[in-house]
N, C-alpha and C positions, 0 to 999 in steps of 0.2 A: 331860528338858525342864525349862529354868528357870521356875518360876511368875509369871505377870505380879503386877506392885505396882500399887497406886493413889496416886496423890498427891493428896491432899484438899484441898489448900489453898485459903481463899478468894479472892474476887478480888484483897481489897486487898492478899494475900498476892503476889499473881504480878505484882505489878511495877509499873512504868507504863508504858503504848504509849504510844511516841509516832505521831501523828497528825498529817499533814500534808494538808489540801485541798489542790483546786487554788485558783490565785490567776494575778494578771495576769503572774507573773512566769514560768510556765509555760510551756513551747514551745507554739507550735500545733503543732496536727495539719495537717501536710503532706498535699497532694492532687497525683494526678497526670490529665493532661489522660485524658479518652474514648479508648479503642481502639475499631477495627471489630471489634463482634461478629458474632453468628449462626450460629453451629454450621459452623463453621473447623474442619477437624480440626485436634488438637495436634500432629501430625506437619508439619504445613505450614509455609512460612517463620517464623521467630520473628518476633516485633517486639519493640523496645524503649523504653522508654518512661521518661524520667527518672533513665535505666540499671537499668532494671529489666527483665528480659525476658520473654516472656508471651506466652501463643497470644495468638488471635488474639479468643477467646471469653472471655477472663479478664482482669485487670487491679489493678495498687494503688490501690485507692480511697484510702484514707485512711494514714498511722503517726498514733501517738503515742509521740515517743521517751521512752526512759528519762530519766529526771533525778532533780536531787538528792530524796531519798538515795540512789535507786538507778543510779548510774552511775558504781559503784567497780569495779571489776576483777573482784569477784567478787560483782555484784548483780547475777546471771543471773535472766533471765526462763525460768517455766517452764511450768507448766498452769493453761486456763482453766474459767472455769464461766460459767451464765449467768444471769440470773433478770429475768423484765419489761422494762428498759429499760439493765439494769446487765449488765456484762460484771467477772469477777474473776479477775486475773491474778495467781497465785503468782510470788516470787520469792524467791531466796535470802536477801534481806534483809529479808522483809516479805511484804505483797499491795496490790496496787490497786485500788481500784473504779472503774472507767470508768463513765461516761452516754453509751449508745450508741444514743439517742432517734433522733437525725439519726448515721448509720453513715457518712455523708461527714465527718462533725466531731466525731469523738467525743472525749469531755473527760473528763480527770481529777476525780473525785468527791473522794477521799483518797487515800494514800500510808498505811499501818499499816507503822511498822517492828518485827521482830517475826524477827530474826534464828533461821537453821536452814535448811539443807538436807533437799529440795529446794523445801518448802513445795507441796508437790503437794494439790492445792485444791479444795473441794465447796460447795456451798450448798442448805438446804431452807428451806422458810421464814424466819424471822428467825437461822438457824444458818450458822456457817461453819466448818470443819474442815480444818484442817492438817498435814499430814505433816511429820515430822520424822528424818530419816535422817543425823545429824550430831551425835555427842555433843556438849552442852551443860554449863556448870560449872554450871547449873540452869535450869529451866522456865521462867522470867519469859522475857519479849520483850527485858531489860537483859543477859542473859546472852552470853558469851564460848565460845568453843571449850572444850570440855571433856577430860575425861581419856579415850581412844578404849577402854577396858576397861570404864570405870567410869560414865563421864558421863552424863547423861540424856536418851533417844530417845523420843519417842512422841507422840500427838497432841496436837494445842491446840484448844480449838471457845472459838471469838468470837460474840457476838450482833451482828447486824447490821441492826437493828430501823431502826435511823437511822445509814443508810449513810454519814453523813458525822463519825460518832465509834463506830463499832465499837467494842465492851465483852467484854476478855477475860473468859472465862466460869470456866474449867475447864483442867487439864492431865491426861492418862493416859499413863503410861510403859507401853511396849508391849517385848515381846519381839524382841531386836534393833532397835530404831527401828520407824520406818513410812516407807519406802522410798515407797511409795502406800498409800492407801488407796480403798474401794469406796462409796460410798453405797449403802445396802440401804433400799427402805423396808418396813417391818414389814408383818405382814398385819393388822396393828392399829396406827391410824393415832397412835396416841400414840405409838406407839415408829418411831425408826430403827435400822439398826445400821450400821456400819462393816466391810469385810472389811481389814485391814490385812496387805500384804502386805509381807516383809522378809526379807533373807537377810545369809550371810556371817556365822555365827556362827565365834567363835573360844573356844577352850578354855580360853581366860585371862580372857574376860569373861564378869564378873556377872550379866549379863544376856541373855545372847547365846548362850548355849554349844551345841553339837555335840550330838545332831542337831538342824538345826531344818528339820523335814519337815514341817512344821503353817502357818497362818495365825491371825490373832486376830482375836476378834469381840468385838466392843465394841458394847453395847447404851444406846442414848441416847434418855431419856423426853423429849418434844419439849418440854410443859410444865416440864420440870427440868433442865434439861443439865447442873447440877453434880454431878449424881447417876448420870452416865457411866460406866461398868465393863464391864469386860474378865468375859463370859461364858462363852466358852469359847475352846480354841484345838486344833482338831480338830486331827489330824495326818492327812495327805493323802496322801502318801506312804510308803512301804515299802524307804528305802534306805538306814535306819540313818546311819552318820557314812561309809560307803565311797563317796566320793567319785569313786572310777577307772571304776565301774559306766557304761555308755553311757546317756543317758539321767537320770543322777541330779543329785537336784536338794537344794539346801539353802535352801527356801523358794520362794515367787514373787515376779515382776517387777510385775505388775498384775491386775486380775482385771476381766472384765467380766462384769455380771448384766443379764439379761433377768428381771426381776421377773415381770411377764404370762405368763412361760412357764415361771417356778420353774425357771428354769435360769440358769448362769454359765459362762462361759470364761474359764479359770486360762491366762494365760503365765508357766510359772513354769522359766525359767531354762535347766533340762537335756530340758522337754517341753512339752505342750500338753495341759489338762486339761478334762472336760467334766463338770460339778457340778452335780450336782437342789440345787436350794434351798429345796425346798418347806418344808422347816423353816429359816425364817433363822437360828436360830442355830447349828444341826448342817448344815452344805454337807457332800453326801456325793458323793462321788467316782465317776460315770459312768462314765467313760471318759477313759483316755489314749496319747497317742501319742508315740511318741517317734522322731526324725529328724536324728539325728547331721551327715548328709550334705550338707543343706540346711541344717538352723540351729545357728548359733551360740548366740544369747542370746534364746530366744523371750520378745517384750517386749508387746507389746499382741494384745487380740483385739477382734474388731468381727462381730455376729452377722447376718446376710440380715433382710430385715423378717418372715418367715414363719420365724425360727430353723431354718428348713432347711439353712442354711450360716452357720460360721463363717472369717472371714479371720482372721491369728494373721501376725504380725509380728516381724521378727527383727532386732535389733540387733546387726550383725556388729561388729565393733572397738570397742561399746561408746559408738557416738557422737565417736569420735576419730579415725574412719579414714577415709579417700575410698574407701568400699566397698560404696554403692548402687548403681554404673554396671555393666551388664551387661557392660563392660570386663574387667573385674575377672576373669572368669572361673570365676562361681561363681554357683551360686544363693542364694547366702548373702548378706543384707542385703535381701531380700524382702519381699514382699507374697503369702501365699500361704493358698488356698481350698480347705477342705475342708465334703465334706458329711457332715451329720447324719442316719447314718438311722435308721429307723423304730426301733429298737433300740439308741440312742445312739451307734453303731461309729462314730468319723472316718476317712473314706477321701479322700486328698489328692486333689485336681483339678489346678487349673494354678498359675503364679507371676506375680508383674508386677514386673518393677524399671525404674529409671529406665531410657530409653534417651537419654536427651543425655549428653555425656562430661563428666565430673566432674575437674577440676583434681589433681594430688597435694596442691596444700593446701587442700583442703575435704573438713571432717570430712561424710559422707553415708553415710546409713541410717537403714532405716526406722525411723518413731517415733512418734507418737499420730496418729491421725485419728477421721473419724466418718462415717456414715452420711448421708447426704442424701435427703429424705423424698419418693421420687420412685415412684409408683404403679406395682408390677409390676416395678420396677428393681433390682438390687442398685450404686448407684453409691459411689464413698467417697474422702472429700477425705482425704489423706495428707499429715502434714508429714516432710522428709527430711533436718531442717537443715540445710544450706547447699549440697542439693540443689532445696530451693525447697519448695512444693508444689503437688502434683497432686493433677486429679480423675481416679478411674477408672473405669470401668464393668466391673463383675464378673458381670453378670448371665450370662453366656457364661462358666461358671467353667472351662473349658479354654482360651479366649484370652483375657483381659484384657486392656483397649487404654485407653490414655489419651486423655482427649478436653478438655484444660484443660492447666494449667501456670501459675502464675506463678515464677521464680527471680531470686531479689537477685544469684547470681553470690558468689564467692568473697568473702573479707574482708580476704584479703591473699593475693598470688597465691606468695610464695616459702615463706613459713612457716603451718604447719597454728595455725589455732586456735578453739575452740570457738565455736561461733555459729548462726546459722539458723533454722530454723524449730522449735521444740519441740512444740507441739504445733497441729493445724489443726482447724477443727470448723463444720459450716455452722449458721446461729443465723437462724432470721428471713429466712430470705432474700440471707444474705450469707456468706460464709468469713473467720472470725475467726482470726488466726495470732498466737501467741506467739514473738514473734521473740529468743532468748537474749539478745542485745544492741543490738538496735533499736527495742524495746517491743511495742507494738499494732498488727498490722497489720489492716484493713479490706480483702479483696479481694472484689470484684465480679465476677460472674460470668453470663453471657448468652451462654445455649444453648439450643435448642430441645429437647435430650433434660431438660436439669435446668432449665428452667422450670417448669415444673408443682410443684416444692419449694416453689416463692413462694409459693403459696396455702396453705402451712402456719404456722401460729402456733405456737408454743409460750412457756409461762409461765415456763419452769424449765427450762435443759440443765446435765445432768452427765454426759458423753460416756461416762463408763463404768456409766451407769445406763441402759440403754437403755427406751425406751418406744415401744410401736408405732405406725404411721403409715396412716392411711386408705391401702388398695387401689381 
């Protein structure tokens, strides 16, 4: 195992962001007229609406398109966060802060460009935190593609005290990049920490190399974020550098913590892992499953509001492939529920995949969602890139049935190409979608099963930080 580095440099050392507000020059945010609601099932006629299509319970309330800086070919929008009235969208070239006071008109705050893949994105307090999975010739937000052996991967944490000039803080080069990272909060409120998950070492890089069976924890003093370091980097698995093994994995995809219940859900790539956290900085290893058969690339988890079931998410082709539709003939690119029992065992229940039929050029497959804070329910908005997304009701973890839907439809109907929804997350009363290449979307939702979510506030979402919900 290569040992993580720290890079100490101060701020004035890491560069200059640049910083673009919004300003009159900005697109509005586009609205589309009222659908008939009321608990329509999603199986029902579609409707369409501004060429958007959508039960009949769902609808595009709002976009805010991408623009300049981010509307180059490859200023992918990726994961959001949320905090009070701000909504923060990673993207490959930066982040945004949206004001999503009024969720029919939400406006662009600032533009941070601050180049790096995938820029997968968190907020607590005045802190923000950035993934970087994309060697760089160095850690400033001015830096250029780097040398893919040698270059530097690892997080960036911003202050964001005053939303509308973000202050780079801090950089930590992590072990192979940070692909994603986890918001952990400490059981002592002065500290956080980060689970940062990463793979794809190679034998020729610095920093990267063969096995990487472990995660890193990176412990951040809320009062001092420049004083940020890489704590430990447990190793999680047990399958050396043999690759061929069913089941093996060389790092994870994402990880989700239920702090309240000292437990996390590892997707890490070759399996599905189940982690006591009761010591944040040592995640030890529960239980794992592994399902050659059904998944491909186990990519996100999402835990029941009573941690009695986790949902675990499989990204079959990688996001490239029109391989969510049950066409397909696989259960691979799912949506799929297992329970927790008394004794951490996972035993698989049922699966959900899209049932509308998916184009040959739309990339679709599962990919982030979140829980909707619905009393006694297990329901969860899934985004499926340019599969659209849906709501689903898992509470019945042997039939899963879709009761929502909004889909944009293909991006081009002859040739596949990246796009859609990356990730979906309900906030407030509403379904916030990061759309790869069409910005912010706003979708509205009016059902009588997820109404009762409305009555819930929260100050702060990081979808993969879960926190539990009045029963």
């Amino acid at each position: 195992m290569v040992g993580t580095w720290r890079i100490g440099a101060t701020a004035a050392a890491l560069g200059t962001v640049l910083i673009l507000g919004g300003c009159a020059g900005d697109p509005e945010p586009s609205a589309t007229p009222a659908a008939t609601s009321g608990g329509t099932p999603a199986s029902s006629a579609p409707l369409t609406t501004g060429g958007v299509q959508h039960s009949a319970n769902a609808r595009l309330l709002a976009n805010v398109p991408l623009s300049a800086p981010f509307d180059g070919e490859e200023a992918w929008g990726t994961d959001l966060a949320f905090q009070g009235n701000y909504a923060f969208t990673g993207n490959y070239e930066g982040f945004t802060i949206h004001d999503i006071s009024d969720p029919a008109k939400p406006k662009v705050v600032t533009r941070v460009v601050c180049p790096g893949g995938q820029n997968d994105i968190s907020v607590t307090g005045n802190l923000l935190f950035l993934s970087i999975d994309e060697p760089r010739n160095d850690n400033t937000c001015e830096s250029d593609r780097g040398d893919e052996l040698t270059g530097w991967e690892g997080i960036r944490i911003f202050d964001i005290s005053d939303k509308t000039h973000p202050r780079y803080v801090k950089s930590l080069a992590t072990d192979c990049g940070s692909h994603t990272h986890t918001l952990v909060p400490g059981k002592d409120a002065s500290k956080v920490y980060l689970y940062i998950s990463s793979f794809g070492p190679d034998p020729a890089a610095s920093h990267c190399k063969p096995p990487h069976d472990s995660i890193g924890v990176v412990e951040v003093p809320v009062a001092d974020p420049a004083q940020a370091r890489t704590v430990a980097q447990p190793v999680l698995f047990d399958d050396g550098d043999d690759e061929s093994k069913p089941g093996s994995t060389s790092g994870c995809h994402d990880i989700t913590v239920y702090p309240e219940k000292d437990l996390a859900a590892g997707a890490c790539l070759g399996n599905g892992i189940l982690m006591d956290i009761s010591d944040r900085a040592h995640p030890k290893v529960l239980q794992e499953v592994t399902d050659t058969e059904n998944f491909s690339i186990w990519h996100s988890a999402t835990f029941s509001n009573d941690a009695s079931r986790v949902i675990f998410s499989d990204e079959l082709g990688g996001g490239v492939a029109p391989t969510c539709d049950a066409k397909t003939g696989s259960l691979r690119g799912a949506d799929a529920v297992y329970d927790i029992t008394p004794d951490h065992t996972l035993r698989r229940r049922g699966y959900f995949k899209i049932p509308r039929h998916q184009t040959a050029a739309e990339n679709c497959v599962a990919h982030n969602g979140s829980l909707l804070p619905v009393p006694g329910k297990t329901i969860l908005v899934q985004a499926w890139y340019q599969g659209g997304v849906s709501v689903i009701d898992f509470t019945d973890p042997d039939a899963p049935k879709e009761i929502a839907y909004v889909d944009r439809g293909p991006i081009d109907t002859e040739e596949p190409k990246l796009g859609g929804s990356w990730s979906a997350y309900y906030y407030n009363g509403y379904i916030y979608s990061s759309d790869i290449t069409k910005g912010l979307d706003v979708i509205a939702i009016d059902d009588p099963l997820t109404d009762p979510a409305k009555t819930v506030r929260m100050d702060e979402l990081n979808a993969q930080t879960q926190v539990s919900y009045p029963e």
